[in-house]
N, C-alpha and C positions, 0 to 999 in steps of 0.2 A: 036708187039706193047706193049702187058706187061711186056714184058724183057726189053722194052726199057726205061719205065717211069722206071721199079723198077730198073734199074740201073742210074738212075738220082737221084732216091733218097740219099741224103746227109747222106755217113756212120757214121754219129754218131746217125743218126735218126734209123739205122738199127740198131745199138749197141740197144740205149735206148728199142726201140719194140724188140729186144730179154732177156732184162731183166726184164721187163714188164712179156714177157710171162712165164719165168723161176720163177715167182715173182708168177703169176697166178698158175704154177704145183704146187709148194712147198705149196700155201696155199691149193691148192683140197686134194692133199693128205693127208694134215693133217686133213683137214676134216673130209677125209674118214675116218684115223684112229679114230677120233673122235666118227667118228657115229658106227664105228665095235664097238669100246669099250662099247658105251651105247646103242647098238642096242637094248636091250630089251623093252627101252623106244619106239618104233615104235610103238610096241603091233600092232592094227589094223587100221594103219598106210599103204594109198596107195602108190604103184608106181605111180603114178601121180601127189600125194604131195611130195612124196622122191623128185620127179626129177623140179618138183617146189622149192623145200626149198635149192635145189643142186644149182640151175642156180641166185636163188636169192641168194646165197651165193659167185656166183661166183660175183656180182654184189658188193657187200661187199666189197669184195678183192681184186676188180678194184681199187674204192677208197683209201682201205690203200696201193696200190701200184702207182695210181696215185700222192697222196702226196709227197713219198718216191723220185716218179723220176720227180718232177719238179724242183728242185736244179740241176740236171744233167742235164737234158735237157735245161735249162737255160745258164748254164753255157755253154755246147759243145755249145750252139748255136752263143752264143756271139763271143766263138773263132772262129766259122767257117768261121763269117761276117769282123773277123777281118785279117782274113790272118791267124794264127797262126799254125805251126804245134803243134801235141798234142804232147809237151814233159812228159818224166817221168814222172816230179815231178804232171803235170795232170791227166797221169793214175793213180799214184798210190794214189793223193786224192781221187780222182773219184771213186776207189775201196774200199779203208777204209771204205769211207762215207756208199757205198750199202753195204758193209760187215755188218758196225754197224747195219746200219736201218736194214735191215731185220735180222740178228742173232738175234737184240732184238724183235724183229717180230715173229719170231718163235722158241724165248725161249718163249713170252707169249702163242702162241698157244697149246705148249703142256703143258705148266703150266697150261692152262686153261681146260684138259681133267681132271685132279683128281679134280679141282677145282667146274668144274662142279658135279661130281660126290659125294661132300661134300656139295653144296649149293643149286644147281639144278638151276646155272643161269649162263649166261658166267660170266670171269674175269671182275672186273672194280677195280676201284683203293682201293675202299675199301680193299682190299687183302695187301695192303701195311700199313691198319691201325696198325698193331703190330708192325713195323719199327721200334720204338722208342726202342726195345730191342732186337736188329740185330741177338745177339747170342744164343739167346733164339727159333728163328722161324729158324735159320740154324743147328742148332741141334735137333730141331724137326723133320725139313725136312729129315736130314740126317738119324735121327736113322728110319723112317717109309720107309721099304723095297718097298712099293706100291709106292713109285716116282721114282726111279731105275730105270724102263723099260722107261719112260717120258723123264728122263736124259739123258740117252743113247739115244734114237730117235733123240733128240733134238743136241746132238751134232753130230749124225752121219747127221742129215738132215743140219747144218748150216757147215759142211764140206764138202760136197758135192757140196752144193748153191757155197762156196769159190773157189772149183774146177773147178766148171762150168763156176761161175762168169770171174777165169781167163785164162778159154779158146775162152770162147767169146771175151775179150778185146784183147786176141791175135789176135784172126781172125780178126776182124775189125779193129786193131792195126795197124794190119802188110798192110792192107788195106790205113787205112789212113795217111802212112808215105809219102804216094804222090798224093792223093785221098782225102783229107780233105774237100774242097769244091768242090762244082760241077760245072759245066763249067758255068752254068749263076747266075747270083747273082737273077736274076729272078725268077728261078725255085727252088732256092733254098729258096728263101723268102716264094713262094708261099706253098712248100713241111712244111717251118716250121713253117707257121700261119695254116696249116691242123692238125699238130702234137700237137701244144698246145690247138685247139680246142677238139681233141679228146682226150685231156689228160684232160680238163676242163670239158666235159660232165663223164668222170670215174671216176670223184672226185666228180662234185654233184650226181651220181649214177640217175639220172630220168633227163626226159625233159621236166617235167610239170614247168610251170613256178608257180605254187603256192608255192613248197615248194622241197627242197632237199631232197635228203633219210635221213631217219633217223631208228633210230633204229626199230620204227612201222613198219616201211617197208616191215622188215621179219615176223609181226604177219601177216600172211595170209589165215590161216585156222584158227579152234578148237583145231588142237592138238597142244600142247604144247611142246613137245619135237622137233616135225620137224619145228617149230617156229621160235624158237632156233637154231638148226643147220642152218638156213640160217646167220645169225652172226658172225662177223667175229671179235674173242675176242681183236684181236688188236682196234679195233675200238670202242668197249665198252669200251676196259679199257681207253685210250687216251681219248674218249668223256668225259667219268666220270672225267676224270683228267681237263681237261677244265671246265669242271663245276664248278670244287672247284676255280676256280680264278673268275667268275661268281661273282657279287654282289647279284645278283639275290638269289643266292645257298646258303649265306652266313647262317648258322645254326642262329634260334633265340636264346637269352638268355636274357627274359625277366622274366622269374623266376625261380626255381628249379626244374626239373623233377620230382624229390618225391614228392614234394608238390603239384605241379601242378597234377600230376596224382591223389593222394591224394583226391583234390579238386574238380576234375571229379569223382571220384566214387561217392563222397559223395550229386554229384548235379544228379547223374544217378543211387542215393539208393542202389550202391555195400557195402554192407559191408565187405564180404568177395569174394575175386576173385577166379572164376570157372574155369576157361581159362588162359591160357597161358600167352593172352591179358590180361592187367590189365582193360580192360571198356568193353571187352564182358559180354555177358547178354543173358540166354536163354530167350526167350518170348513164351510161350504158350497159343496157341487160344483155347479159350472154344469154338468159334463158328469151325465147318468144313470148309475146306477148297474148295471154290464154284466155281472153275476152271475158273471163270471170263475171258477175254480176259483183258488186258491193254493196249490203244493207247496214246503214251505220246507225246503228242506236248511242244518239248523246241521253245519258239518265238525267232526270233530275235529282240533283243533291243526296246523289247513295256514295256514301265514303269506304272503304275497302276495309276499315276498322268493322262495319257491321257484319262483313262476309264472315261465316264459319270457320275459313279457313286461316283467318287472322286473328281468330280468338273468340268471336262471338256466340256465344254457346246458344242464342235466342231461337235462332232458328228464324229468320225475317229473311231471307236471302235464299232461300233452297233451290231458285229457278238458276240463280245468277253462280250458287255453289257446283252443283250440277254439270255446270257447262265448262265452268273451268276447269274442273276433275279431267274433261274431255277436250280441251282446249288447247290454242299456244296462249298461256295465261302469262304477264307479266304484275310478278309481285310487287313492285319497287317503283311503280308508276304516279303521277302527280300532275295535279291541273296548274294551268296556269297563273290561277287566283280563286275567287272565294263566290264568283258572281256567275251567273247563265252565259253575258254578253261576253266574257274571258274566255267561258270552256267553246261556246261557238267557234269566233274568233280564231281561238289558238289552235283546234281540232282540225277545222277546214282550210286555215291558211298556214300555217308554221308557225305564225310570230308570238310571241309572248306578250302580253300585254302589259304596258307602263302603268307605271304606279298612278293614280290616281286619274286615269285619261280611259274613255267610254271608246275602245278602237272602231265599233262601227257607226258611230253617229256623229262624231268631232269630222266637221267640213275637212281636217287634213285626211281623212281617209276616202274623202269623194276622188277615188281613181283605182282605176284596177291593181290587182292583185293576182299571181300567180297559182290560186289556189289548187285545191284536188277539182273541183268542179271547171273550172274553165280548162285546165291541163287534159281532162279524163275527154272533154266535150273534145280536142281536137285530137283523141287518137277513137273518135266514134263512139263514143258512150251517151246514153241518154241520161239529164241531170234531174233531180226531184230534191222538194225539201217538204217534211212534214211538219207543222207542228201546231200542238195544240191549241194556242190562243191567237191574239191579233198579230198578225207579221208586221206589225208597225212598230210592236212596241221595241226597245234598244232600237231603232231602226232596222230589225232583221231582214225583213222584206226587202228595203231599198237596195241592201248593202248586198245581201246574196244575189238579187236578181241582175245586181251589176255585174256578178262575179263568175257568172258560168251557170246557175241556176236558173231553167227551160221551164220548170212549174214548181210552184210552192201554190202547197195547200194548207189552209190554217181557217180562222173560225168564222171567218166570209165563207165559206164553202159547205159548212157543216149544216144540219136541221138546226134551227132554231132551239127546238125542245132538248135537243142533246148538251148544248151549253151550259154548265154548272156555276159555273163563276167566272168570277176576270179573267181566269187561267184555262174558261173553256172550256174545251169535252175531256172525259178521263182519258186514261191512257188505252186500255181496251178497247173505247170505240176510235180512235186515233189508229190505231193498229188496224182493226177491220174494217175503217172505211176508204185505208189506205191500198187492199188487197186488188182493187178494181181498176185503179191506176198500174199498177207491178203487170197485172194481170195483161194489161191493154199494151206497156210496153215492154212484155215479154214476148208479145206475136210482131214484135219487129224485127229484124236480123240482129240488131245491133243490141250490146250488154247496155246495162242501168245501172248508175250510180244512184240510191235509195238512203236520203238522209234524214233520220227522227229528232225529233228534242220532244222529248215527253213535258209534262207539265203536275202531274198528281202529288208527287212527292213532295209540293212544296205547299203553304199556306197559303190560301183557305182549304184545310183539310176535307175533301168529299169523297166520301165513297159512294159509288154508286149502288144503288139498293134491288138494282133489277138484274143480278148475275148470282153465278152460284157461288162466288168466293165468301170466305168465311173466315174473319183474322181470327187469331187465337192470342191475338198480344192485348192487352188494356189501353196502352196510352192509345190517342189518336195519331199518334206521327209515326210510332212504330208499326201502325194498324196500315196507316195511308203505305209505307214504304212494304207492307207485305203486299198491299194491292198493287203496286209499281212492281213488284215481281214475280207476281201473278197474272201479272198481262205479259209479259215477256213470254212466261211458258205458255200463254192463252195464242199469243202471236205465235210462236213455233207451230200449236199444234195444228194451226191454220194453214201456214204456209210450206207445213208438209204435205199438203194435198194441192199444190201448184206445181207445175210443168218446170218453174226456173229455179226451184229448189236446191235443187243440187247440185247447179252449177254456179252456186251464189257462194259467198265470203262472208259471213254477218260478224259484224264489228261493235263490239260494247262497252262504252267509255262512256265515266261522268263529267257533267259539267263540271264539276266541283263539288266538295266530298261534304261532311255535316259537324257542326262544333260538339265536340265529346268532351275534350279534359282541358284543363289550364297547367297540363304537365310543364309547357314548353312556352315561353313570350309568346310564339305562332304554333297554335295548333293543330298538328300533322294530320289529323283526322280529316282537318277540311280542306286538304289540300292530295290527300293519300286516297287514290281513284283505284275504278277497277279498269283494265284494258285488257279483252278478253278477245280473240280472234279464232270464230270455227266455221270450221270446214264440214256440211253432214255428209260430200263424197270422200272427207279425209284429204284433200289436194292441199290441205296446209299441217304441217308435224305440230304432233302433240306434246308439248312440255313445256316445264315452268324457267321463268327467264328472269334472273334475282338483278340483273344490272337495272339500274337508276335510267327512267325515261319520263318524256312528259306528254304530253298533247301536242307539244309543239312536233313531237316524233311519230306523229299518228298518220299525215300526209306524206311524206316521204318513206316509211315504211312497208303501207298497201302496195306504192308505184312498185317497191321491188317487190310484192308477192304478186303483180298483177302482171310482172315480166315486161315492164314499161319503161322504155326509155326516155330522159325530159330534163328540161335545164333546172335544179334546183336552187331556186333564187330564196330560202326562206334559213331560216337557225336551224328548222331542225334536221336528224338523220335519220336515216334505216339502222333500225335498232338491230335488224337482222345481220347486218353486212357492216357495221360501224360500231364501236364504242362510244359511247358519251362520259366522259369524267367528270360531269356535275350535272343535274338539276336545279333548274333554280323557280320559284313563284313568287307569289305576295298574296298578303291580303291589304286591307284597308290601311293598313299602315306600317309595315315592315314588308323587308324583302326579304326569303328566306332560301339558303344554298346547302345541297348534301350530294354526298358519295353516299357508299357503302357502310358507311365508317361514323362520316363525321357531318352534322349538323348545324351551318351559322345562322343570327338569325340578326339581319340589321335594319333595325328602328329605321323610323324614319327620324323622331330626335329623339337622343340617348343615344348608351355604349352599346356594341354588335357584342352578343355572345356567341359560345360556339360548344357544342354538346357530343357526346359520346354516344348515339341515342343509340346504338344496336347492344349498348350492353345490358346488360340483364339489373346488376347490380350499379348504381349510381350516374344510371343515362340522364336524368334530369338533373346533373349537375351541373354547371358551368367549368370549364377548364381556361387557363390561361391563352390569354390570345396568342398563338404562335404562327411560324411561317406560315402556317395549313391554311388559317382563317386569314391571312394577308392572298395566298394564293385564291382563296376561293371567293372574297370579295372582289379581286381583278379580275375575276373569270365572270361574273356573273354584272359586274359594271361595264366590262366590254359589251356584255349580249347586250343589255338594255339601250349603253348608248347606242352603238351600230343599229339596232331596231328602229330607235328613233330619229336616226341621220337617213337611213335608207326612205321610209316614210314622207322625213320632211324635205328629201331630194325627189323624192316620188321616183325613185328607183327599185318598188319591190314587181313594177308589171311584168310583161311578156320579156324576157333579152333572146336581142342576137349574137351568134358568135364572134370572136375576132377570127380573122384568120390567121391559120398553122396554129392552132393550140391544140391541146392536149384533154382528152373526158378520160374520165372517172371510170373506172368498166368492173361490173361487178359480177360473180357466177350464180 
């Protein structure tokens, strides 16, 4: 019976799945050499993650090898339907073409073993930024004896691949000089809608329909090295090369680099730079460090317009009302932009996101970060990220589990029957099935940092039908945003009856707030967040704090309530111990800047206006551009460009001090 289908199958499909597989050796092995080369990097490093980072790698090199042979298998397939035999001049395109793709294929690979070994990240295109002086990086290469051995492998492995390549076309050549199609046009349609399905699922690499692989994919652990080796540098560099044609990617150049950097020291009181980073900054706590736990709930899409306490008389918010009554609540607070991947982003690392650039999934973000998660992890904290749906999707998973995150749990983890939609389990079961985790490392010595992103309050509206909540509003979106704060208060009353209760900090900021009015070009509503920080022992003061902050203030602000010393390498401050003179975010297409006072908001094309917005009487008016809106466009051109020179110098990781300099020391 097997003999019989697999001689039905149409021999250019057998050709194609033998070069596939030959496609798959050549990249394992160079793997392997890879990983001999840098095996030091294992250090304490399982078999069990080895043979994880192995299979996810082979999964890598499905992809760049499914790309590679959709043109061929295309093409045989077309002649097969046509009657044609495969003359010549078809083998010997059909060979050049695999020669090329993969020789270049696995010249990058082993290009990519000293590359590694200079940068500590696979190849991406950046490796071609010196191009512009061809003779100068061929004579570098040449005179440095350590790429020799690389050379050598690399031609003896794409001679080999050539060899192979034309013994295989022999054998299924010689095959299909009277064998070309198979006896029914039937079975042969059927054999090759199988073949491009399985050649479609090795190019999106998953079968989640949320999101393709991506580079996240391989961050699966802590360790960083066997992260890495699941990567398949062809595919990093090709991704990064795609990116640069990306509008999205396109580098700002809205002022000078010098200057802008410049103009950040000078609004972050650097006079002189300690670090590496031109905007790190030691900060020294006079108070101890009091081993607190921190439970961070990022919301979905709740904007600080629907709280009660900013006018909303509906009553949708009474968990969220409630706690800021009893809170250090700040009112004047603002996300980074208008998307989940923003408020992440800019919550957990400091940075603000650039206008039209995805910060966790664009290859220039493949390298660490200074985040609250890897900072908390080296003064003993244990890290966790919850969240409701696939951690692939934005690349969350990859990017946080690079960055100091020990466990993320998301909708791989969950029952099956709990799953609602794209977005997953509700928020309530996200909350209790998170209590078991807290619970397991709360009997460790060490505090836990405990990070949510809920998922309900966003479309596809579900409410779950098997609990006792009960909305009292009509729409579905205001209905969905009372059950997003009915799990909040469902979560407290849970996790009043835990052991680490009360020595915990729970922290509540939204991603990004929700579109209400067209008062303003950009409207404040979805960018105007709640930032709510309580204490149920009281170990953090209760009151309301009107100064202007964002999410980028969120990471630096817990370290000083957590009496934590650490080099602050990000924009933002301790809202506690620091003023900020502007805010700034975006949405989709404007950048928008306020104080207390005054409101700009600049297009991306068109005139910037600039608005009165705290008055009562004619806030949506426009006023004349004056010095204010020249000030606060430099102010907020400086953050962006510095964000993105930091970035694209790969200067926001770990620093060390210089010597005889001077920290920062706060009470």
């Amino acid at each position: 019976m097997f003999s019989r289908v697999l001689n039905n199958i149409p021999v250019h499909l057998k050709f194609v799945s033998a070069i596939f597989a030959l496609g798959i050796i050549c990249f394992t092995i160079a793997r392997l050499i890879f990983l001999l080369v840098h095996f030091p990097f294992i250090e304490d490093g399982s078999i069990n993650l080895l043979l994880q980072a192995l299979f996810i790698g082979f999964r890598f090199d499905s992809v760049v090898s499914g790309y590679i042979l959709t043109l061929p298998l295309l093409f045989l397939t077309i002649l097969s339907f046509l009657k044609k035999d495969q003359h010549r001049f078809f083998q010997q395109t059909i060979f050049l073409f695999l020669t090329f793709a993969y020789g270049i294929s696995l010249f990058i690979c082993f290009a990519d073993i000293p590359y590694f070994a200079q940068f500590n990240s696979r190849i991406t295109f950046s490796a071609l930024q010196w191009m512009n002086t061809p003779s100068f990086v061929f004579k570098m290469v040449l005179q440095d004896m350590r790429f020799y051995p690389y050379l050598v492998l690399c031609i003896v492995f794409i001679y080999v691949f050539i060899f192979l390549v034309k013994k295989i076309q022999k054998r299924f050549g010689d095959v299909h000089q009277n064998n070309f199609v198979t006896r029914t046009i039937g079975s042969s349609l059927l054999f090759s809608i199988l073949a491009f399905l399985l050649l479609f699922i090795a190019i999106r690499g998953r079968v989640a329909e949320k999101s393709p692989i991506r580079w996240g994919t391989a961050f699966f652990s802590t360790h960083p090295f066997l992260n890495q080796l699941g990567l398949n540098p062809v595919y990093t560099f090709v991704r990064s090369w795609l990116d640069t044609f990306d509008e999205k990617n396109k580098s700002l150049r809205l002022i000078n680099d010098d200057i802008a950097i410049k103009n950040v020291q000078h609004e972050l009181g650097i006079s002189t730079p300690r670090f590496d980073s031109p905007i790190a900054r030691s900060v020294i706590s006079q108070a101890p460090q009091n081993n607190l736990n921190i439970v961070l709930i990022i919301m979905e899409g709740i904007s600080a317009r629907r709280m009660k306490r900013n006018g909303d008389m509906t009553n949708v918010t009474p968990a969220l009302d409630s706690l800021a009554e009893i809170s250090l609540t700040f009112d004047n607070f603002y996300s980074a932009g208008i998307h989940t991947f923003n408020g992440v982003y800019s919550t957990l690392f400091g940075f603000s996101s650039l206008l039209h650039k995805h910060p966790m999934s664009s290859t220039e973000s493949m390298q660490q970060f200074t985040g609250i998660a890897s900072t908390l992890l080296k003064h003993n904290y244990q890290t966790l990220f919850f969240t409701t749906h696939d951690e692939q999707f934005d690349n969350m998973g990859g990017f946080l589990g690079m960055n100091g995150f020990q466990t993320i749990i998301s909708q791989k983890d969950y029952p099956s029957e709990k799953v609602l939609s794209t977005l997953g389990v509700p928020d309530h079961f996200l909350f209790e099935y998170s209590l078991s985790y807290l619970k397991k490392n709360s009997l460790d010595d060490r505090p836990f940092l405990a990070v949510y992103l809920t998922g309900s309050n966003h479309g596809p509206y579900i409410i779950p039908d098997d609990i006792a909540f009960k909305p009292h509003s009509k729409k579905i979106e205001d209905q969905t945003l009372e059950y997003a704060d009915w799990s909040l208060r469902y979560f407290f009353e849970k996790a009043k009856n835990e052991s680490w209760y009360r020595n915990t900090i729970f922290v509540f900021v939204s991603d990004h707030g929700a579109f209400l009015s067209s008062k303003y070009p950009m409207d404040l509503s979805h960018n105007h967040i709640p930032f709510i920080i309580h204490s149920p022992a009281n170990l953090v003061e209760k009151k309301m704090i009107s100064n202007v902050g964002g999410q980028i203030d969120v990471f630096p602000t817990l370290m000083g309530l957590l009496g934590i010393s650490f080099v602050n390498n990000t924009v933002g401050i301790d809202l506690l111990n620091e003023n900020r003179q502007y805010i700034y975010f975006n949405d989709d297409n404007s950048i928008g800047c306020l104080d207390e006072k005054y409101f700009l908001v600049i297009p991306r094309e068109g005139k910037e206006t600039i608005f009165r917005y705290r008055e009562e009487e004619n806030a949506a008016e426009s006023i004349e551009v004056t010095t204010k809106s020249v000030a606060m466009k430099s102010y907020v051109y400086s953050q962006l460009q510095t964000t993105q020179w930091l970035i694209a110098k790969r200067k926001v990781g770990e620093q060390s001090a210089k010597p005889d300099s001077v920290a920062i020391r706060y009470n």
